[in-house]
C-alpha positions as CSV (number, residue, x, y, z in Angstrom):
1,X,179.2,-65.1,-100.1
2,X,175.9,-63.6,-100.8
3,X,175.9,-60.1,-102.6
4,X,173.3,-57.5,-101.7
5,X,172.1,-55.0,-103.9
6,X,172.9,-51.1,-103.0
7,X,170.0,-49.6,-101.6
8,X,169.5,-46.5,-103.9
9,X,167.0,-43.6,-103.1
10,X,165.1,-41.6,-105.6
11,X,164.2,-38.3,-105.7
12,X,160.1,-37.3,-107.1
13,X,159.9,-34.1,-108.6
14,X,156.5,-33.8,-109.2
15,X,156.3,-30.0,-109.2
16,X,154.0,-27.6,-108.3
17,X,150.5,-27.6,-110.3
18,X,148.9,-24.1,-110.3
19,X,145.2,-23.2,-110.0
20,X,143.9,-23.0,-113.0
21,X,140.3,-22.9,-112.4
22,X,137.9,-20.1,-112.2
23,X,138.5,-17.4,-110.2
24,X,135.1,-16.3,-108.9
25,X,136.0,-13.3,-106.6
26,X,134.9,-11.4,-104.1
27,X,130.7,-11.4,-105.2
28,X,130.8,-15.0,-105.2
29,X,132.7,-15.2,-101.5
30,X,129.7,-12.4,-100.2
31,X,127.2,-14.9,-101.3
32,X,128.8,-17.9,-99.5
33,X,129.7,-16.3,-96.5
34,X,125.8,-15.0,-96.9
35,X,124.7,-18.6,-97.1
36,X,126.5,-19.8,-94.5
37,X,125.7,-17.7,-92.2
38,X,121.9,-17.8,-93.4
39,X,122.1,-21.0,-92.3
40,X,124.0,-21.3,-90.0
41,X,121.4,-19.4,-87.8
42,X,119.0,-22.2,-87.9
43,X,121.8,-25.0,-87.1
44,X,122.0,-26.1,-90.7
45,X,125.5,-27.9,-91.8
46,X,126.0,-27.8,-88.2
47,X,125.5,-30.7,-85.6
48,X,122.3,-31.4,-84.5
49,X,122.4,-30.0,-81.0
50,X,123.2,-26.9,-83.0
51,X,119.8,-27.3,-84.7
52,X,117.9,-28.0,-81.7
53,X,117.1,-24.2,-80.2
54,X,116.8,-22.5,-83.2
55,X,114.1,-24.9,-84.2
56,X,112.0,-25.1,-81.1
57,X,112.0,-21.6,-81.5
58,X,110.8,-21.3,-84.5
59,X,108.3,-23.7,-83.8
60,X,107.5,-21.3,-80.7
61,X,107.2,-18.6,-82.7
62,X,104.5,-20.1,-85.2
63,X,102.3,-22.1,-83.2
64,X,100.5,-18.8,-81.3
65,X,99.8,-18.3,-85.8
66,X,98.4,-22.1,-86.0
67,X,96.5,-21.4,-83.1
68,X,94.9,-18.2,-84.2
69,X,94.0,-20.1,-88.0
70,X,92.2,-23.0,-86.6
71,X,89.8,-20.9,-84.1
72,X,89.2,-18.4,-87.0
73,X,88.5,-21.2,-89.2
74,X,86.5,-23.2,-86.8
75,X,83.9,-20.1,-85.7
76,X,83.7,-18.6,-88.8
77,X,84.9,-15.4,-87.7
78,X,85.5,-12.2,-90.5
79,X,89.0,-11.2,-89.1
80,X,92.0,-12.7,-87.1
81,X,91.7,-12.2,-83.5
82,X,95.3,-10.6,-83.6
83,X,96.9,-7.6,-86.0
84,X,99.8,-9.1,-88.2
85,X,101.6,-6.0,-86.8
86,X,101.0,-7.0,-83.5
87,X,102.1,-10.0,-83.6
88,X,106.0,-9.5,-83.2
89,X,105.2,-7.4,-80.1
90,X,103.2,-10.1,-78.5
91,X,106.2,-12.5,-79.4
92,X,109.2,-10.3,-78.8
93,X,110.8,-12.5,-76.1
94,X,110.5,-15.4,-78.2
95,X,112.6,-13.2,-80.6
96,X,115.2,-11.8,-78.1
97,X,116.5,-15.5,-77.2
98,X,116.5,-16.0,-80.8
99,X,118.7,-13.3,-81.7
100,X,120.6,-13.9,-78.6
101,X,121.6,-17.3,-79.3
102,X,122.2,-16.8,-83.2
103,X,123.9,-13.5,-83.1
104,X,126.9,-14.7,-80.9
105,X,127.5,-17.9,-82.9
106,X,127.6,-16.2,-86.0
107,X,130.2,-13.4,-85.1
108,X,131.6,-14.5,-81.7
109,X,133.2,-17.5,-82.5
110,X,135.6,-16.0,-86.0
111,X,136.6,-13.4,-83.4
112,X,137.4,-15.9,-80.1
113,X,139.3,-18.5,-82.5
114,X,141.1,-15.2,-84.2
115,X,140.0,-16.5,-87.9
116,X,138.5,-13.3,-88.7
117,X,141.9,-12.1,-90.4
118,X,141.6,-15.5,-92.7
119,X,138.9,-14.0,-94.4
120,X,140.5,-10.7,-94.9
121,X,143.1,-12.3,-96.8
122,X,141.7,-12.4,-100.3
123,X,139.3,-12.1,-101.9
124,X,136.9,-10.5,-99.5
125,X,137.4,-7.5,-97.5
126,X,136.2,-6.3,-94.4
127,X,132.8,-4.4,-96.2
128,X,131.5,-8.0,-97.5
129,X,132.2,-9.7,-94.6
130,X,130.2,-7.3,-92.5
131,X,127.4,-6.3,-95.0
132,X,127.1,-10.3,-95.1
133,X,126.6,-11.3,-91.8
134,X,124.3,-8.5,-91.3
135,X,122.1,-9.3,-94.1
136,X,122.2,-13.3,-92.7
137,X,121.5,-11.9,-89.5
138,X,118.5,-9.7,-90.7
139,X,117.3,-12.3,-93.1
140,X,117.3,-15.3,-90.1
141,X,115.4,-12.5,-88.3
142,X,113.1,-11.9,-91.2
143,X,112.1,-15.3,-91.9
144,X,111.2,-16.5,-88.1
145,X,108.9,-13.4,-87.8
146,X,107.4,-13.0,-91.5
147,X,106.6,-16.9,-91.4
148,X,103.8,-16.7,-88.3
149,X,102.3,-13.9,-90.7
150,X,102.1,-15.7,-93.8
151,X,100.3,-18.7,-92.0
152,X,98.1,-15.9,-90.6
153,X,97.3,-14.7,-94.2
154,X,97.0,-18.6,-95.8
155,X,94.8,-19.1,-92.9
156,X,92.8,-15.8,-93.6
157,X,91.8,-17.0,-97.3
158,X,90.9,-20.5,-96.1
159,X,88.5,-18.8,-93.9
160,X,87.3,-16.9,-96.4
161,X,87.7,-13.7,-94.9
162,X,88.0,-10.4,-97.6
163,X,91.1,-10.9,-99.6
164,X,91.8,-7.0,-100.5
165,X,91.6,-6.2,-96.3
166,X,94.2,-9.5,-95.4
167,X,96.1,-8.4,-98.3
168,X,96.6,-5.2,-97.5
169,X,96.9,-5.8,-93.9
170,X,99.4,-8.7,-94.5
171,X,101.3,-6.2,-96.6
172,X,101.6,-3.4,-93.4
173,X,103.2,-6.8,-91.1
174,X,105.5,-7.7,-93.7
175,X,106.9,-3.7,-93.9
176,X,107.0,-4.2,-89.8
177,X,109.3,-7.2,-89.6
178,X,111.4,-6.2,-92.2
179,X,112.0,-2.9,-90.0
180,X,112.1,-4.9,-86.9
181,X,114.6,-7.6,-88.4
182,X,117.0,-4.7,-89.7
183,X,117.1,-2.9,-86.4
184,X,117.2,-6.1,-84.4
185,X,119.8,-7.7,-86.5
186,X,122.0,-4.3,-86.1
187,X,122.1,-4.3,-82.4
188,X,122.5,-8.1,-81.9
189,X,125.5,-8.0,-84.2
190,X,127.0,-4.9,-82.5
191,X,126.5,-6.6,-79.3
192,X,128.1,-9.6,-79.9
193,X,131.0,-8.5,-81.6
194,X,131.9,-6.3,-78.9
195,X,133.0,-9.9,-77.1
196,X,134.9,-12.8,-78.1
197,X,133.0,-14.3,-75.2
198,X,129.5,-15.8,-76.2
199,X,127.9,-16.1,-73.1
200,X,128.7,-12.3,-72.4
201,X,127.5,-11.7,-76.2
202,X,123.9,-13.6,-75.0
203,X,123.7,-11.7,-71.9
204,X,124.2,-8.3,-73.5
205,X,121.5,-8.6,-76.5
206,X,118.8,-9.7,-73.6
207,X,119.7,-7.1,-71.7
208,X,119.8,-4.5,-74.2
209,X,116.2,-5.9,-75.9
210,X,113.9,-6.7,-73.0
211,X,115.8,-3.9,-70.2
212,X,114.9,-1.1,-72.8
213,X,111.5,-2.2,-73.3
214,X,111.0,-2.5,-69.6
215,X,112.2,1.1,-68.9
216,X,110.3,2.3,-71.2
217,X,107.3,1.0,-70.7
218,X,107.0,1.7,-66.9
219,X,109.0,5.7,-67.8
220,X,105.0,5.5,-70.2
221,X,102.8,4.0,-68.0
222,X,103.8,6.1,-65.0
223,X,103.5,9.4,-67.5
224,X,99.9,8.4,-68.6
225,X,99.2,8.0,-64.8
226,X,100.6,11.2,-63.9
227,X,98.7,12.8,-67.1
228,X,101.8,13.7,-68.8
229,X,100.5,11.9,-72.0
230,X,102.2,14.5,-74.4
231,X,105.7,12.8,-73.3
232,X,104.7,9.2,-73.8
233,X,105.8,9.5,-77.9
234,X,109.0,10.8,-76.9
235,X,109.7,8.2,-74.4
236,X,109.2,5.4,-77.1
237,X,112.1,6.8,-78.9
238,X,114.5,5.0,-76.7
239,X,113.7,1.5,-76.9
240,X,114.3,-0.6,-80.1
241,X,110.9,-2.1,-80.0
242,X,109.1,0.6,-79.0
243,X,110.4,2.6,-82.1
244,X,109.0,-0.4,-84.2
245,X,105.4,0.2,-82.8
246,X,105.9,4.1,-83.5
247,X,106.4,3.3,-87.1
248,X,103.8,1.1,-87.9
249,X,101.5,3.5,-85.6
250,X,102.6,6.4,-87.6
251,X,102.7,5.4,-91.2
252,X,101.3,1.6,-91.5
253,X,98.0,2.3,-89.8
254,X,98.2,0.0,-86.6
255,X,96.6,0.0,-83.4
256,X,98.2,1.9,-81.0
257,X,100.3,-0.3,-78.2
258,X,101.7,2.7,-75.8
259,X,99.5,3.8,-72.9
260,X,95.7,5.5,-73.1
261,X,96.2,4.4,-76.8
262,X,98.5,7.4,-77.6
263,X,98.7,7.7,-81.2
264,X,101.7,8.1,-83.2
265,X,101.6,11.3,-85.3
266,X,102.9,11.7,-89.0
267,X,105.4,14.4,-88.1
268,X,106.6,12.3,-84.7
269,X,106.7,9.2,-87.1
270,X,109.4,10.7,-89.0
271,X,111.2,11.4,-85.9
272,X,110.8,8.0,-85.4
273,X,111.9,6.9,-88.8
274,X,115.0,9.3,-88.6
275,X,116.1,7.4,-85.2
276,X,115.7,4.1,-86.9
277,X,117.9,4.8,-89.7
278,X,120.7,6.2,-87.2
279,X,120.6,3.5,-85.9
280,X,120.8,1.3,-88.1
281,X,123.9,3.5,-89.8
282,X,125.4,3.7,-86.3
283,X,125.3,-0.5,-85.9
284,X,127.0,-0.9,-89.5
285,X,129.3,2.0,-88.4
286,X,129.9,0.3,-85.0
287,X,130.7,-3.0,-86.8
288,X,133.5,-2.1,-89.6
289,X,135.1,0.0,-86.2
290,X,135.2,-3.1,-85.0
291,X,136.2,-5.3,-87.8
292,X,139.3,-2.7,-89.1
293,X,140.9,-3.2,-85.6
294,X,140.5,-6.7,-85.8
295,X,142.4,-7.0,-89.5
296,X,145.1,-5.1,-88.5
């Protein structure tokens, strides 16, 4: 008669093995949640249907610049045939889609999945995670518009065109978009985090963007027809573009874009500056509203 061995078990107590790297807290968890988003506006580290709108419109938005380079370059001619600070305002659809479709993806989805309180855990807290994807959202902004003007400017110098004027000129776009990018960024983020639902969050940024402008460009053109002109400043306050082009009238010497050519006045451009910035402080108040209800 065979004998079998007892079949035995064994317990493994391996224990528990505690972190004992570096703690690098809540500047280091801004940054990567700054990063991310950064890039996660142009589909990077995402899959490549991600990367495929963001992209075309980037492209969108700087071949009307590559355009511009090559006939000034070819004729010879002493200045761009468009303003750098006009060139946003020519563009501003291409930069509505763009802020439609990024905006919702980087907000939208933490809120629809519910993973919003997963990042409130620890480290960061609610003011990082907001002032993050506001400055991603601003800086995504930034680059698609400041990028048309610096191939504008590179193009400028190979024509050879007077370096202290395209300078100088170069220097009044770049304060333009970085207006344009904080405002935009603002109300795109507000918008879409008002939704879990992204196609809602796309909807409402378009409508909020190009119905604005609309209104307010029609409210002005049927006030210069009528000969109300002293009105068509005031109207411009209610449109986030318009308010852009009241700025850079007022203080950054560009042409004027509202009707009859209505300048911008110093004392009505800090009106306009004062509007911007309560806005802007409205948008960031709007947003940590909306992110305390959603950590509790």
């Amino acid at each position: 008669m065979s004998s079998q061995a007892p079949e035995t078990t064994q317990i493994h107590n391996i224990g528990y093995r505690s972190y004992d790297g570096p703690r690098l807290g809540r500047a280091y968890a801004r940054r990567s949640l700054f990063s991310q988003s950064l890039r996660g506006a142009y589909g990077l580290g995402r899959s490549a249907k991600s990367k495929v709108l963001p992209m075309l419109l980037f492209a969108v938005m700087c071949a009307p610049a590559l355009i511009i380079v090559a006939i000034s370059v070819y004729t010879k001619a002493d200045k761009l045939f468009m303003e750098y600070t006009q060139y946003a305002v020519y563009l501003q659809l291409v930069i509505a889609v763009f802020l439609a479709s990024q905006a919702p993806q980087s907000v939208s989805r933490d809120l629809r999945f519910r993973t919003v309180p997963l990042y409130f855990s620890r480290p960061i807290e609610r003011v990082d995670y907001v002032l993050a994807k506001y400055a991603a959202m601003a800086s995504a902004l930034f680059v698609l518009t400041v990028t048309p003007l610096l191939i504008m400017w590179i193009g400028s110098m190979l024509a050879k065109m007077d370096f202290a004027e395209q300078a100088k000129l170069f220097g009044q776009g770049l304060v333009s978009v970085a207006v344009l990018s904080v405002l935009f960024a603002g109300i795109g983020l507000v918008m879409a985090a008002l939704t879990p639902r992204r196609g809602f969050g796309v909807a409402a940024v378009i409508a909020v963007l190009t119905i604005s402008y609309g209104a307010v460009s029609t409210l002005q053109g049927i006030s210069y027809a009528t000969e109300n002109t002293g009105s068509i400043v005031w109207i411009g306050l209610f449109s986030p573009l318009t308010l852009v082009i009241g700025l850079q009238n007022a203080f950054l010497g560009a042409p004027a874009s509202f009707p009859g050519e209505m300048q911008v006045s110093a004392g009505v451009g800090v009106v306009y500056l004062l509007t911007v910035l309560a806005l802007v402080a409205a948008c960031y108040g709007i947003l940590m509203r909306r992110y305390r209800k959603v950590g509790l």
